[in-house]
ZADO-1210 file (C-alpha; in nm, 4 decimals, padded with zeros to 6 digits):
<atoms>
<atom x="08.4987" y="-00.7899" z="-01.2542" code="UNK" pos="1"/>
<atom x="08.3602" y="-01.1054" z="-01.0864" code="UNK" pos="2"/>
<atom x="08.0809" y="-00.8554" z="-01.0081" code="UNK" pos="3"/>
<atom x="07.9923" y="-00.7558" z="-01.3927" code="UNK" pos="4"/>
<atom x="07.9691" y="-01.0706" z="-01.5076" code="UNK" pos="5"/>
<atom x="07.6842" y="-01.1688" z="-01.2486" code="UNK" pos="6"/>
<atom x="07.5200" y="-00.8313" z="-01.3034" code="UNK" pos="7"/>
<atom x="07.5517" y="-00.9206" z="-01.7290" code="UNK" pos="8"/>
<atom x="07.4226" y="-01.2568" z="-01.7239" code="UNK" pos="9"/>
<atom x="07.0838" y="-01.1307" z="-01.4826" code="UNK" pos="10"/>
<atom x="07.0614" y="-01.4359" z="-01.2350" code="UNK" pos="11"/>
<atom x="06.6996" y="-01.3429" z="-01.1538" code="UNK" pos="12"/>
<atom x="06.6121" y="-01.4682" z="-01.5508" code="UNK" pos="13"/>
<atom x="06.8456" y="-01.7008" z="-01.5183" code="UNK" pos="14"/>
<atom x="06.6422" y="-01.8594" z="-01.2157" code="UNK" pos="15"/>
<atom x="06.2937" y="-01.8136" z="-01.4081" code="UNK" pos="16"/>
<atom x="06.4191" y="-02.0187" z="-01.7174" code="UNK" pos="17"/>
<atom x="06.5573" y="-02.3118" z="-01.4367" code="UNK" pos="18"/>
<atom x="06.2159" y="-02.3440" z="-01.2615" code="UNK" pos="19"/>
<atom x="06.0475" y="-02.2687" z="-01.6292" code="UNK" pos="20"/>
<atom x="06.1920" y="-02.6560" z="-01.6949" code="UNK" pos="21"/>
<atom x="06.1452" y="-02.8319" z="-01.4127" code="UNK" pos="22"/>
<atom x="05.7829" y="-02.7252" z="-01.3701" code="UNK" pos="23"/>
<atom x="05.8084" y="-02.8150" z="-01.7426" code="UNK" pos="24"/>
<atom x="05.9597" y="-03.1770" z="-01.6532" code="UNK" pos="25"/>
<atom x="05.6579" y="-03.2144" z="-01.3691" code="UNK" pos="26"/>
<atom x="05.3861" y="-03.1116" z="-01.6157" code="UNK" pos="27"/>
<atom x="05.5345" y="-03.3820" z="-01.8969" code="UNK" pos="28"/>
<atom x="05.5946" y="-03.6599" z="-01.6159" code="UNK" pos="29"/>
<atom x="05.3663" y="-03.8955" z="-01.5146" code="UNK" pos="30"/>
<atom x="05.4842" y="-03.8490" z="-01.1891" code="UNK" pos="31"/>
<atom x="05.5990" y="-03.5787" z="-00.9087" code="UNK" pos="32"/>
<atom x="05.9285" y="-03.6755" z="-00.8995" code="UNK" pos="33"/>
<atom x="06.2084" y="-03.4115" z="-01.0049" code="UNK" pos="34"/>
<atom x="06.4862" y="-03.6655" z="-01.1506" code="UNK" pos="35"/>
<atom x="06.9051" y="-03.5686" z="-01.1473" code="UNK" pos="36"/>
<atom x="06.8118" y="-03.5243" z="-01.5728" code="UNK" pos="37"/>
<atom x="06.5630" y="-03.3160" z="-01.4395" code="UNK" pos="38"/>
<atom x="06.7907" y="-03.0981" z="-01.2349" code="UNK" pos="39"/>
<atom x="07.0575" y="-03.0768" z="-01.5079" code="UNK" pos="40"/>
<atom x="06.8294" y="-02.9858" z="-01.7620" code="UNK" pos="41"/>
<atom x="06.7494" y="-02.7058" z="-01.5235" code="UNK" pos="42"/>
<atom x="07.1412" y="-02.5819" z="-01.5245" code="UNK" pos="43"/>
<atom x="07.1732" y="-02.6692" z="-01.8714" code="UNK" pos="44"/>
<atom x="06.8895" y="-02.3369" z="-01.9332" code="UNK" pos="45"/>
<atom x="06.9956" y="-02.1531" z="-01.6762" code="UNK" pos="46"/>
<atom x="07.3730" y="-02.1775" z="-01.8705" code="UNK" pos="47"/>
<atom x="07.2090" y="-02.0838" z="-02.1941" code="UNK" pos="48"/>
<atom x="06.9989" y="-01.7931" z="-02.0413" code="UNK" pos="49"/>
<atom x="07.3323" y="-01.6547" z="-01.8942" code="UNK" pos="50"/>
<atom x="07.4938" y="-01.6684" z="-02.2368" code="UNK" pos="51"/>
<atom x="07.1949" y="-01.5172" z="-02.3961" code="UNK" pos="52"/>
<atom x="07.2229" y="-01.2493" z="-02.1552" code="UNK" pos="53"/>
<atom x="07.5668" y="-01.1599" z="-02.1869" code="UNK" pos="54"/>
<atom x="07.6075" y="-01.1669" z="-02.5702" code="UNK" pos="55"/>
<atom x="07.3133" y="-00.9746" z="-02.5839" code="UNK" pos="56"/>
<atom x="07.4872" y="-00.6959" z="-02.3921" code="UNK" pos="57"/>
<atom x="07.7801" y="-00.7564" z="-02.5949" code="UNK" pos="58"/>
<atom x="07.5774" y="-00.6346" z="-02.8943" code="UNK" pos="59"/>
<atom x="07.3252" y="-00.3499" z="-02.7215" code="UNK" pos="60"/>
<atom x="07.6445" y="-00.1302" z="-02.5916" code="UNK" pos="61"/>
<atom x="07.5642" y="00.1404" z="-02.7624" code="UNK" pos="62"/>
<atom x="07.2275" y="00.1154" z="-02.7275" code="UNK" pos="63"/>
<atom x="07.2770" y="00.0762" z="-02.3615" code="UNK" pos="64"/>
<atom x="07.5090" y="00.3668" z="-02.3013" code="UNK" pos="65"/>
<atom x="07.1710" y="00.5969" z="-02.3512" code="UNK" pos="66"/>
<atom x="06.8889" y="00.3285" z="-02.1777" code="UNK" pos="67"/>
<atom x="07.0854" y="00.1602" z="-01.9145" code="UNK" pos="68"/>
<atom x="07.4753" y="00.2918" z="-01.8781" code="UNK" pos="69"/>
<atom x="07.4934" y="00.1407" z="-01.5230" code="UNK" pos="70"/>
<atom x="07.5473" y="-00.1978" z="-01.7037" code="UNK" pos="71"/>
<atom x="07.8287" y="-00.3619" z="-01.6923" code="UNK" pos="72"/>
<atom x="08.0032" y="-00.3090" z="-02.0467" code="UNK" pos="73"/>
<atom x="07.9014" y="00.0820" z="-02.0869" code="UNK" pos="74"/>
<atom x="08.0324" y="00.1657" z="-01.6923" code="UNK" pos="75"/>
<atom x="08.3673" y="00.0455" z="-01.8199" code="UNK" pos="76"/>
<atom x="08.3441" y="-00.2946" z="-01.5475" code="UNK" pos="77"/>
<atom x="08.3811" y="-00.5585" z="-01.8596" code="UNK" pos="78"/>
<atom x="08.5396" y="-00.4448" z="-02.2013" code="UNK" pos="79"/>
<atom x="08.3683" y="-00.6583" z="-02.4889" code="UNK" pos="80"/>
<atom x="08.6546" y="-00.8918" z="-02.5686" code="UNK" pos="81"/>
<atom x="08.6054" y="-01.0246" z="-02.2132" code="UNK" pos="82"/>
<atom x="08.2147" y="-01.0431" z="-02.2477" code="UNK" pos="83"/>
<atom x="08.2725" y="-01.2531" z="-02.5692" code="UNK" pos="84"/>
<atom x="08.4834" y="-01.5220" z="-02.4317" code="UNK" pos="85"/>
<atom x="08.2515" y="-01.5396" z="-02.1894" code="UNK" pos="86"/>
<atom x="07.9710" y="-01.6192" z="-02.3695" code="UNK" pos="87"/>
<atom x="08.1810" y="-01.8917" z="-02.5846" code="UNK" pos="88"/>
<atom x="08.2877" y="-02.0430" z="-02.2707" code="UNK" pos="89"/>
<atom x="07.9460" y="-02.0549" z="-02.1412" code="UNK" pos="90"/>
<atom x="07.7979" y="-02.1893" z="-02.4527" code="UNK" pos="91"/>
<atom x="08.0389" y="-02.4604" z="-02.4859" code="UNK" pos="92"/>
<atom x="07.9316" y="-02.5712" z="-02.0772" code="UNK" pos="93"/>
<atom x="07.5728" y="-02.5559" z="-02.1610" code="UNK" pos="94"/>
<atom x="07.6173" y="-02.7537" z="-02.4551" code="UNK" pos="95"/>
<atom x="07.8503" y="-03.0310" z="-02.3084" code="UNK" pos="96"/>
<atom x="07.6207" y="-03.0996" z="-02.0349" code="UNK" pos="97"/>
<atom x="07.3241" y="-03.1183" z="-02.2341" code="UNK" pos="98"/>
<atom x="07.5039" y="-03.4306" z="-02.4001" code="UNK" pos="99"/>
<atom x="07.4893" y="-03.6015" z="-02.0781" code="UNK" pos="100"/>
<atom x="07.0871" y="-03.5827" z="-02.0727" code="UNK" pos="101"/>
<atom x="07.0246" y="-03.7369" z="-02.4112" code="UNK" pos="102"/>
<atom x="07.0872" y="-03.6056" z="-02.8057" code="UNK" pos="103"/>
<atom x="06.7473" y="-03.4236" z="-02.8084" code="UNK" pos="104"/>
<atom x="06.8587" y="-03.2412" z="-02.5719" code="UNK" pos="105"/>
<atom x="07.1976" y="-03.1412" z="-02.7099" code="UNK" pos="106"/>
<atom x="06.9930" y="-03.0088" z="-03.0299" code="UNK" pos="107"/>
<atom x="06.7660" y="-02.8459" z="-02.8653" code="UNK" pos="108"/>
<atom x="07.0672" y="-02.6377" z="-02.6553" code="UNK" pos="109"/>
<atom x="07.2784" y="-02.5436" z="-03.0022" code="UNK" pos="110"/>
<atom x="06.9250" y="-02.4725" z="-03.1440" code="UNK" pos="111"/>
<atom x="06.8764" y="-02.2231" z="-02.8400" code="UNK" pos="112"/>
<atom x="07.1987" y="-02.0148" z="-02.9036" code="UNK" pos="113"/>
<atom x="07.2207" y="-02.0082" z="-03.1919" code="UNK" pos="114"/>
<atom x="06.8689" y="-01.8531" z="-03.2140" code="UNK" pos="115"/>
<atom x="07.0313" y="-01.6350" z="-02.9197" code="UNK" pos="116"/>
<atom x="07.3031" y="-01.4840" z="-03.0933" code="UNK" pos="117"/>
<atom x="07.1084" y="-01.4439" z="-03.4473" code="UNK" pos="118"/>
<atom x="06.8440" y="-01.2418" z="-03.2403" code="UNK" pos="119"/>
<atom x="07.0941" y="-01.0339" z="-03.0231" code="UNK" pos="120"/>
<atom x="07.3199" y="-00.9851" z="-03.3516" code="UNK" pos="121"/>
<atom x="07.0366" y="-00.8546" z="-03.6036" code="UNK" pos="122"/>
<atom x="06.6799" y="-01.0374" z="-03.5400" code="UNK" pos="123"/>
<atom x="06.5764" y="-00.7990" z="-03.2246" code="UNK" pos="124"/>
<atom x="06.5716" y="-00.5015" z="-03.4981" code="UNK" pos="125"/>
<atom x="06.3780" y="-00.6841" z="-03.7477" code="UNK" pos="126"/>
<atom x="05.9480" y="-00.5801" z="-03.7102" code="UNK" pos="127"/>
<atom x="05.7726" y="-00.8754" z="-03.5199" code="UNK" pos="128"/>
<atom x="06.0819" y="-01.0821" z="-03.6016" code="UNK" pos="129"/>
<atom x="06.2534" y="-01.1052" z="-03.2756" code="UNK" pos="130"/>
<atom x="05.8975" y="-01.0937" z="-03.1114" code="UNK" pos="131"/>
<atom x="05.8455" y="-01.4354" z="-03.2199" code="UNK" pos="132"/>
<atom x="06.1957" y="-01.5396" z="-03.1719" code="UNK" pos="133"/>
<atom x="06.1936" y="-01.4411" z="-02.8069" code="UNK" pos="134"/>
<atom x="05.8367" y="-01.6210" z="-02.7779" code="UNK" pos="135"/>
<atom x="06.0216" y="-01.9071" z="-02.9615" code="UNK" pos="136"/>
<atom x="06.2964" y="-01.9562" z="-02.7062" code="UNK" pos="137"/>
<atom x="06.0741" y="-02.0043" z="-02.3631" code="UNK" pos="138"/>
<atom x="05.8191" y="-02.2647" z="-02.5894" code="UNK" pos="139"/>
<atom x="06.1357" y="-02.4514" z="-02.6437" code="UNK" pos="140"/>
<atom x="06.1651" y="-02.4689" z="-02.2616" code="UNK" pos="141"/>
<atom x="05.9207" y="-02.6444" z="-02.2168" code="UNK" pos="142"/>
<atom x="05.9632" y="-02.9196" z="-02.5196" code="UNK" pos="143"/>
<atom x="06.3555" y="-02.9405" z="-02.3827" code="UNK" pos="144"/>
<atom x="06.1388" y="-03.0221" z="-02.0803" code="UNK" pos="145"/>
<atom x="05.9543" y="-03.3176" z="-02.2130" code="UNK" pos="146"/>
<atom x="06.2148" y="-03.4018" z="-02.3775" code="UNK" pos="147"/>
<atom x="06.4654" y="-03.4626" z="-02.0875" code="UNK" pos="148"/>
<atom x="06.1320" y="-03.6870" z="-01.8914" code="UNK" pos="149"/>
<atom x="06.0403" y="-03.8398" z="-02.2113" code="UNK" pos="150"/>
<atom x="05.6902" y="-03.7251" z="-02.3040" code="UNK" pos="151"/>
<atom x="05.7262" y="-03.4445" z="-02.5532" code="UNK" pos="152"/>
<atom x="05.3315" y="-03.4952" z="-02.6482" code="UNK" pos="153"/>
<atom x="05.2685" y="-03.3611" z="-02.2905" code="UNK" pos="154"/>
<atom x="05.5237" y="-03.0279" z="-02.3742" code="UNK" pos="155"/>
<atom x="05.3135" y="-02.9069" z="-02.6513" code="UNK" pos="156"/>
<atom x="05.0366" y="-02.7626" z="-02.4848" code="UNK" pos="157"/>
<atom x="05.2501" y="-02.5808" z="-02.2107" code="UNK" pos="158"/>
<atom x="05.4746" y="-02.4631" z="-02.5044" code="UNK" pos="159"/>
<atom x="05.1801" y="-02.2925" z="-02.7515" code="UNK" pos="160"/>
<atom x="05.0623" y="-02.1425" z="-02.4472" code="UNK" pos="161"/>
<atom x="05.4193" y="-01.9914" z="-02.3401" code="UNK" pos="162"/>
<atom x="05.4818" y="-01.8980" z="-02.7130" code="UNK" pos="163"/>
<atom x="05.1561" y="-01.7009" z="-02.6912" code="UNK" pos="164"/>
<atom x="05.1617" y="-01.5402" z="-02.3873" code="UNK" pos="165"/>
<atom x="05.4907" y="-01.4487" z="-02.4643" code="UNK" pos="166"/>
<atom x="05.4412" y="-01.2953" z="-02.8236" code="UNK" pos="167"/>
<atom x="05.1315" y="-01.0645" z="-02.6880" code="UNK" pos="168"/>
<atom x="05.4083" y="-00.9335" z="-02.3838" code="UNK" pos="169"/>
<atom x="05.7067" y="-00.8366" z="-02.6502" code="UNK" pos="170"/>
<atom x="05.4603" y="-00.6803" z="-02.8296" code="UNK" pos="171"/>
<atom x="05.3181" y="-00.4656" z="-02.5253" code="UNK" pos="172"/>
<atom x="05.6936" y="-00.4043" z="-02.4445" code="UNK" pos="173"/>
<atom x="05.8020" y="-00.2614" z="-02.8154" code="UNK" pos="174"/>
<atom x="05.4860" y="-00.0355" z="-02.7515" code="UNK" pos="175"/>
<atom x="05.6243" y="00.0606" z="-02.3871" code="UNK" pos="176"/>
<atom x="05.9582" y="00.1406" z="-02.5377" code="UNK" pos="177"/>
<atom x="05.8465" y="00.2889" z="-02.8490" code="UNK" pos="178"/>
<atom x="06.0055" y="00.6301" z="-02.8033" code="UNK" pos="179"/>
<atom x="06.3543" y="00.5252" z="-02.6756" code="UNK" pos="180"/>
<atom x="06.3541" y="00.2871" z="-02.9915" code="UNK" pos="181"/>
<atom x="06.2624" y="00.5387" z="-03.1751" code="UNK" pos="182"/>
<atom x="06.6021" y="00.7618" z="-03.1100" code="UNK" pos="183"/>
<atom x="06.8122" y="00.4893" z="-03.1569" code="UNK" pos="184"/>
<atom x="06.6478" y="00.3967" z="-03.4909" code="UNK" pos="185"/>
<atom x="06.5510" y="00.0064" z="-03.3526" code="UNK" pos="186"/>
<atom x="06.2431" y="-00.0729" z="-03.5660" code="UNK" pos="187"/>
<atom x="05.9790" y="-00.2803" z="-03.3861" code="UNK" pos="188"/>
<atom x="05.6231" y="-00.3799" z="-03.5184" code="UNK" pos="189"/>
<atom x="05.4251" y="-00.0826" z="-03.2891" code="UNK" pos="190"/>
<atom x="05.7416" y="00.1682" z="-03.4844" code="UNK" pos="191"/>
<atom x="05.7247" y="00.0186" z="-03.8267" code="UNK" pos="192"/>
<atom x="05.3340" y="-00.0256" z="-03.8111" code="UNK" pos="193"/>
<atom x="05.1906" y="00.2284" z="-03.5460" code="UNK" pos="194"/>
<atom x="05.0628" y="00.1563" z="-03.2049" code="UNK" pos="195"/>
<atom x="04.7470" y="00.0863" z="-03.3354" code="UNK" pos="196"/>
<atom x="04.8656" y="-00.1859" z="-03.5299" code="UNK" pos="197"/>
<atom x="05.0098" y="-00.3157" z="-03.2740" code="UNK" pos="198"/>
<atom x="04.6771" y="-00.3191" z="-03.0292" code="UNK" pos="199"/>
<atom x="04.4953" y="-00.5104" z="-03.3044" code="UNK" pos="200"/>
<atom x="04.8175" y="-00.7198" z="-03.2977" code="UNK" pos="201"/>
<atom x="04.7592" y="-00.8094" z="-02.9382" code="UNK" pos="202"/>
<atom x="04.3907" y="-00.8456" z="-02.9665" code="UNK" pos="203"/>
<atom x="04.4307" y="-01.1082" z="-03.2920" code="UNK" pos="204"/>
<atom x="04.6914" y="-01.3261" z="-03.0565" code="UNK" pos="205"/>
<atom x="04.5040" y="-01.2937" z="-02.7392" code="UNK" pos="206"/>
<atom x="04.2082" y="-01.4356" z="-02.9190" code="UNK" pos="207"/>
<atom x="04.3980" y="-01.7221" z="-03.0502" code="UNK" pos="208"/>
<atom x="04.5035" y="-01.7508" z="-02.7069" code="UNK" pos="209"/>
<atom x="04.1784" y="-01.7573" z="-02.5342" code="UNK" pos="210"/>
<atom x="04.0597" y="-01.9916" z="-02.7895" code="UNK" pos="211"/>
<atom x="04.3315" y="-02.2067" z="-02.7806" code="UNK" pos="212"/>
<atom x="04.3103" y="-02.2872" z="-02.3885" code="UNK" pos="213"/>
<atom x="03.9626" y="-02.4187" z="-02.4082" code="UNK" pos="214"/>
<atom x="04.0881" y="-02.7070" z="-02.6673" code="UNK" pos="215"/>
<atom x="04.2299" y="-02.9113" z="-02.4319" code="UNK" pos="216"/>
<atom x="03.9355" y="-02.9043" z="-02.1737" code="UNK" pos="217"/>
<atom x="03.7181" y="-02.9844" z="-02.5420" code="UNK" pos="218"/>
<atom x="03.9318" y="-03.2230" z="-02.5981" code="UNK" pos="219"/>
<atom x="03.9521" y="-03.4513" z="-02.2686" code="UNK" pos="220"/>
<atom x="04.3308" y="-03.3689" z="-02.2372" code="UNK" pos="221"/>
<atom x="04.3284" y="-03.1725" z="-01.9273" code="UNK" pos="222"/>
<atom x="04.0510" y="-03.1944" z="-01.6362" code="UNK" pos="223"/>
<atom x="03.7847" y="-02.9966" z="-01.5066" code="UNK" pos="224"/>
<atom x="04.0151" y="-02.8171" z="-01.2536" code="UNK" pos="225"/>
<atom x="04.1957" y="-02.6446" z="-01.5791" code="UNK" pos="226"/>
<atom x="03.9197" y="-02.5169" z="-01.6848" code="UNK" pos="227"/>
<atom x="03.7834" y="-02.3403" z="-01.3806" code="UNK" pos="228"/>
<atom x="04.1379" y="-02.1896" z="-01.3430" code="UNK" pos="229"/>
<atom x="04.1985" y="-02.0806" z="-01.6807" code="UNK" pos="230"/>
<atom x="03.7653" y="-01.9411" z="-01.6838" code="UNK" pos="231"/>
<atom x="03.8045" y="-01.8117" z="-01.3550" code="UNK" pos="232"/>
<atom x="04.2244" y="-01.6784" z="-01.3622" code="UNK" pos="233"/>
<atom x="04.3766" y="-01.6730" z="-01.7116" code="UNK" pos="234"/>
<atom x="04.1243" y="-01.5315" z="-01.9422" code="UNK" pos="235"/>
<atom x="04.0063" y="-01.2656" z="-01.7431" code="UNK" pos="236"/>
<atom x="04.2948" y="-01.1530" z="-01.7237" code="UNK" pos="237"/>
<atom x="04.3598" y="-01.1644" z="-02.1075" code="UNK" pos="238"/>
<atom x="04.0387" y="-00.9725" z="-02.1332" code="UNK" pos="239"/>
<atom x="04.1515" y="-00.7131" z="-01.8702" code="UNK" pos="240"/>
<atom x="04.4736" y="-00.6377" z="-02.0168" code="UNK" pos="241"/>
<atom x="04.3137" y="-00.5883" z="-02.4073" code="UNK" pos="242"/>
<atom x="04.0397" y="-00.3817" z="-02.2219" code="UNK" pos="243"/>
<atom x="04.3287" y="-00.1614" z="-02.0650" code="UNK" pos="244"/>
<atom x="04.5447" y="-00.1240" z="-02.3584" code="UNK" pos="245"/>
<atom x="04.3065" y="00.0555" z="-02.5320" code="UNK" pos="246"/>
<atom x="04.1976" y="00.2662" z="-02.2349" code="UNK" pos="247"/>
<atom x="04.5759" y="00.3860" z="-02.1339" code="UNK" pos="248"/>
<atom x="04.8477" y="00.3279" z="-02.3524" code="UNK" pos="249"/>
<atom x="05.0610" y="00.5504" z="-02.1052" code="UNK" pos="250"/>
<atom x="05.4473" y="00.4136" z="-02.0429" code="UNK" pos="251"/>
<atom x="05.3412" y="00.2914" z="-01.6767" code="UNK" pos="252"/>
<atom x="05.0475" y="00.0976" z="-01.7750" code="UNK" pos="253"/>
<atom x="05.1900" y="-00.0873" z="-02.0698" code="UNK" pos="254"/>
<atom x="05.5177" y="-00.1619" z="-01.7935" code="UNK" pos="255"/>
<atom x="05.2373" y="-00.2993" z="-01.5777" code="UNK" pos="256"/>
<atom x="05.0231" y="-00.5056" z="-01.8699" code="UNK" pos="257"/>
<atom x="05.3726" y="-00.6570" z="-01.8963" code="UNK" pos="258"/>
<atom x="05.4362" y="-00.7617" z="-01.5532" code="UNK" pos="259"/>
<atom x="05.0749" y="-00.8722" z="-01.5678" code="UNK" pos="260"/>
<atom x="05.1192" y="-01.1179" z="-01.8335" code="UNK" pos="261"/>
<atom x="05.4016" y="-01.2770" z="-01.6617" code="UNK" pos="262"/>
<atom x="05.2413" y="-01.3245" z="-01.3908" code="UNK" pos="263"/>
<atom x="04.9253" y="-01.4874" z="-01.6034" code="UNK" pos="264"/>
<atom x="05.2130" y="-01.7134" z="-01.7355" code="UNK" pos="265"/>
<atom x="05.2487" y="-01.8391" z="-01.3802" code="UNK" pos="266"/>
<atom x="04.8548" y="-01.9117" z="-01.3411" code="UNK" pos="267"/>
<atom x="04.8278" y="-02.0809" z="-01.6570" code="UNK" pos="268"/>
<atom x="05.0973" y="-02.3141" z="-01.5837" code="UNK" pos="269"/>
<atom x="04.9415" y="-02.3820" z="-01.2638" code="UNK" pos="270"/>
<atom x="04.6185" y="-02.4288" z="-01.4286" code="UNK" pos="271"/>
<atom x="04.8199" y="-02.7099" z="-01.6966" code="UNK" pos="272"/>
<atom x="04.9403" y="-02.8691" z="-01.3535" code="UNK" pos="273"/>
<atom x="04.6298" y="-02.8915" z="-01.1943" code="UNK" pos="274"/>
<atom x="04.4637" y="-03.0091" z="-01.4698" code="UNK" pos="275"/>
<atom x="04.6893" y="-03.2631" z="-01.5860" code="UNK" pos="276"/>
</atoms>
């Protein structure tokens, strides 16, 4: 049983949104230094990205005992009464310790699940909906970020950028799971609106994107070594992936746009660092 519950709560995401924040918490500081708030903040997400993991399962059983019925609850390793308490018990941790980092903090952390549950419970199924939920939830990383060091001015860039990024991947993976949607009647933007809909979608937001990152180089917020990265790293890439899209809009390729764009996440916020 122990087991299930690691394999439910995915550790691996769990890790991504810890790091997420305290990269976060160095990009809002004024310094290098990775404070004990710092840290908790860090185990505060990982808590809440745990929770939002398992009560996510909690809902997707069925749909899970067709796409994925190696996971815990449809192999019969955790029943759902079980998965539930979990997810209470782990809410109620996350949100107690966020109390010890400051009030901001502790709204930002109901804020999170709550937005959790409503998108595992109905929001995923709604068109473009739980696109911009999911997009929602890791910008909020980053403002629970500068909130925790204090400088929530700094946490807006990062976050628009995250929120971005983010929307144009769930979009690329509701086309890349379009046809297993499909049979279990979950209706996403690219099903409700067409694929092609749904490319235009991803041009219109990578535009905004591409757009969006030269504002702060404009702008005198970030320095010269943002904008080579970004010029050099982060836009061609956005260009690459809008290129491909409408080239192959095979299974594999829109799997590997995805895994593309997360990575681009990772350059971008090295780009914010450097720049800062």
């Amino acid at each position: 049983m122990i087991k299930g519950f690691i394999k439910i709560i995915r550790p691996l995401n769990c890790l991504i949104t810890f790091f997420t924040i305290i990269v976060g918490g160095l990009i809002c500081s004024n310094d290098n230094d990775i404070s004990a708030e710092l840290i908790l903040a860090g185990v505060v997400g990982f808590i809440i990205t745990a929770a939002g993991n398992s009560i996510n399962d909690f809902y997707d059983i069925d749909i899970d005992k067709v796409n994925r019925p190696d996971r815990p609850l449809p192999s019969g390793v955790l029943i759902k009464k079980n998965v539930l308490v979990f997810f209470i018990f782990l809410s109620i941790i996350a949100i107690t310790l966020s109390l010890l980092i400051n009030i901001y903090s502790f709204e930002i952390s109901i804020t999170s699940i709550i937005l959790l549950l409503l998108y595992s419970y109905r929001l995923k199924r709604m068109p473009l909906i739980g696109n911009l939920i999911v997009a929602l939830l890791t910008a909020l990383a980053f403002i629970f970020s500068g909130v925790v060091v204090g400088n929530i001015a700094l946490a807006i860039i990062p976050a628009a950028f995250a929120f971005l990024i983010n929307l144009i991947r769930e979009v690329i993976k509701d086309m890349e799971d379009t046809e297993g949607d499909m049979l279990l009647g979950i209706r996403t933007f690219p099903i409700r609106f067409g694929n092609k809909a749904a490319k235009y979608l991803v041009i219109v937001v990578t535009v905004i994107l591409v757009l969006f990152t030269l504002i702060p180089f404009v702008f005198h917020i970030y320095s010269i070594e943002f904008f080579v990265a970004v010029m050099v790293i982060v836009n061609p890439i956005l260009v690459y992936i809008i290129k491909s899209i409408f080239e192959d809009s095979s299974k594999q390729n829109l799997g590997r746009l995805s895994s593309l764009l997360k990575l681009n996440m990772v350059f971008g916020l090295i780009a914010i660092y450097m720049g800062k």
